[in-house]
C-alpha positions as CSV (number, residue, x, y, z in Angstrom):
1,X,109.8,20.8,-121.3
2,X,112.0,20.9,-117.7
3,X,109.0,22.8,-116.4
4,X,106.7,20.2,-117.1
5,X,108.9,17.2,-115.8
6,X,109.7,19.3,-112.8
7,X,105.6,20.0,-112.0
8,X,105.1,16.0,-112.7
9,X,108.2,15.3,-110.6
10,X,107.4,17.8,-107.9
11,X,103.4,16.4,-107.7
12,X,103.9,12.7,-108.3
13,X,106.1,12.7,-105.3
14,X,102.7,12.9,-103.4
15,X,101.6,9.3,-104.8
16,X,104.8,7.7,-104.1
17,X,104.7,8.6,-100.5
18,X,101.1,7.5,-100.0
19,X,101.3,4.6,-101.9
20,X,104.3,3.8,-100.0
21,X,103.3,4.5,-96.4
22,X,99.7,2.5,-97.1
23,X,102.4,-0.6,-97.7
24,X,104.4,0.1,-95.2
25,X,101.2,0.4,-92.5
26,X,99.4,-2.5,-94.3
27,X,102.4,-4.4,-93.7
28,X,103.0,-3.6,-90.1
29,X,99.6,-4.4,-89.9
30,X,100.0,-7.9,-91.3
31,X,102.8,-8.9,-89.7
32,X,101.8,-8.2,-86.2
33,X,98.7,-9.3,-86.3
34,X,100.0,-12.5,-88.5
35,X,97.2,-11.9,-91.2
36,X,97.6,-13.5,-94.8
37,X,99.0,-11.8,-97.5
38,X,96.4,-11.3,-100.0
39,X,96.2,-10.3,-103.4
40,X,95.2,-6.8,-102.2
41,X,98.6,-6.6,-100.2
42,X,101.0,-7.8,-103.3
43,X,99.0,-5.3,-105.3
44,X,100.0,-2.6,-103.1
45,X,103.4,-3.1,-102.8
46,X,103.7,-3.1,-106.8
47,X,102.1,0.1,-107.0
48,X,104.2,1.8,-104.9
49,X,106.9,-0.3,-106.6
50,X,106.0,1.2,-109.8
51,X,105.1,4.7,-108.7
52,X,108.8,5.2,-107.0
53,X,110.5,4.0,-110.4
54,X,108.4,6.4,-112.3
55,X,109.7,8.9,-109.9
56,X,113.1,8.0,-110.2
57,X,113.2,8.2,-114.2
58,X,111.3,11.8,-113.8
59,X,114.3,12.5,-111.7
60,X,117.0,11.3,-113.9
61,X,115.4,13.3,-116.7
62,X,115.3,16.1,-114.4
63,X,119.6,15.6,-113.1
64,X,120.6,15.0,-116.6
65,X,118.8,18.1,-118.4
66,X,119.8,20.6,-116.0
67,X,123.2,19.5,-115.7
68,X,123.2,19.0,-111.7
69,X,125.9,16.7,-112.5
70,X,128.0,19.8,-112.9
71,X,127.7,21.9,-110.3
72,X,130.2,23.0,-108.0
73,X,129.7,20.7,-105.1
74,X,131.6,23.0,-102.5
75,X,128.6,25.1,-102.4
76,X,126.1,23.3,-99.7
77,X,122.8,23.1,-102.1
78,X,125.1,22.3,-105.3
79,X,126.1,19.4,-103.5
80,X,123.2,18.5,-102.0
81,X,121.3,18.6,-106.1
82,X,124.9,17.3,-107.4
83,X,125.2,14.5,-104.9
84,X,123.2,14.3,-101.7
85,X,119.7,14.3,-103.0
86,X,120.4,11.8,-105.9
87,X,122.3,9.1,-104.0
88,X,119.5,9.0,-101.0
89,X,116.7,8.4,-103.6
90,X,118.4,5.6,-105.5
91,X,119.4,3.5,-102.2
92,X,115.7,4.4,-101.0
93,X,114.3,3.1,-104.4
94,X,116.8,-0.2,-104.4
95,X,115.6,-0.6,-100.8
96,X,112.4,-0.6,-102.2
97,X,113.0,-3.1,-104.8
98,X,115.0,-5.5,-102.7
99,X,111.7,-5.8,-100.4
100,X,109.4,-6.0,-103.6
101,X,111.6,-8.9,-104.6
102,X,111.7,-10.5,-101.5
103,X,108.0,-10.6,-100.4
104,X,107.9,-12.3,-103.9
105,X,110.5,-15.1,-103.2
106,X,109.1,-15.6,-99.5
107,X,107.3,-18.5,-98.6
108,X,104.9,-17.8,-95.6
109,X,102.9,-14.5,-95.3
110,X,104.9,-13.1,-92.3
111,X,107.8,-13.2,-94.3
112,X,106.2,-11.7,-96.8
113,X,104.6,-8.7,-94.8
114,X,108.3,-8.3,-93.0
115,X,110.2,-7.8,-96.0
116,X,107.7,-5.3,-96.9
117,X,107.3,-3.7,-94.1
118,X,111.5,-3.5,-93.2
119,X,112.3,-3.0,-96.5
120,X,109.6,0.3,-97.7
121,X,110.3,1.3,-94.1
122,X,114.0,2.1,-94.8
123,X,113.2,3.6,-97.6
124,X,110.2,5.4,-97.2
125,X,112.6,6.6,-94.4
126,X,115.5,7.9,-96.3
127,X,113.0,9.9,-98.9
128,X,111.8,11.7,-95.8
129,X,115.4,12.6,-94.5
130,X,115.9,13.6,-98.2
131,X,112.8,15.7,-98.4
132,X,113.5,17.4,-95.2
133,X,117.5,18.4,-96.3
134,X,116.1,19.8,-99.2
135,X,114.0,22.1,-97.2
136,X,116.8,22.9,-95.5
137,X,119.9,23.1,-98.3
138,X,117.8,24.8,-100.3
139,X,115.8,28.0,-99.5
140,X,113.7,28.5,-102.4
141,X,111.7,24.9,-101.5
142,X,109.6,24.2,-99.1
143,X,108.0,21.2,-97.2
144,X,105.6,19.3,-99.3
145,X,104.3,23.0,-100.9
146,X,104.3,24.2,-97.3
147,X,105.9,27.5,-96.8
């Protein structure tokens, strides 16, 4: 079973990060060039809404099952599984959600497509930085499958 919720962890990653940068660009997009916000747009956003919460429960199944929660944090990877990588995806995925909510609430399609675009930005951000200290805490991964 943790092999399975590690494959589906390890490849659904790859539909979180599209979905989210095709928000993020489409929102950039929108705001600077002061386009409406369409259905299209809001549609978007929720998917990569949804996909980065699915990925955040595969996670939590994934921290809880294999006991990361007790490793020995003065070792650099422990920590890193233990604390590092955990914290960074849950303030990228509130980011997330605080820009979902917000492009709801917002009045005007600018505001809309700046919430979006400021808000997946951060995170999309941080899930990189994460991504890329993994690589480098721990040598038995590799860049998105890239040796």
């Amino acid at each position: 079973m943790y092999e399975i919720l590690r494959s589906a962890h390890s490849g659904w990653r790859y539909v979180v990060i599209l979905l989210l940068l095709a928000a993020f660009v489409t929102a950039l997009s929108g705001f600077t060039g002061k386009k409406p916000f369409t259905e299209g747009n809001r549609k978007l956003a929720v998917f990569a809404l949804i996909s980065s919460h699915i990925q955040l429960v595969l996670g939590l199944l994934l921290y809880f099952m294999n006991d990361w929660y007790k490793l020995d944090s003065s070792v650099p990877s422990n920590r890193y599984w233990k604390m590092e990588h955990i914290a960074m995806m849950i303030i990228a995925i509130i980011l997330i959600t605080i820009g979902n909510s917000k492009s709801k609430k917002a009045t005007d399609a600018l505001a809309k497509h700046k919430s979006i675009f400021v808000f997946f930005g951060f995170g999309l951000l941080i899930i990189t930085v994460a991504i890329f200290l993994m690589v480098k805490n721990d040598a038995s991964r590799s860049l998105f499958g890239i040796s």
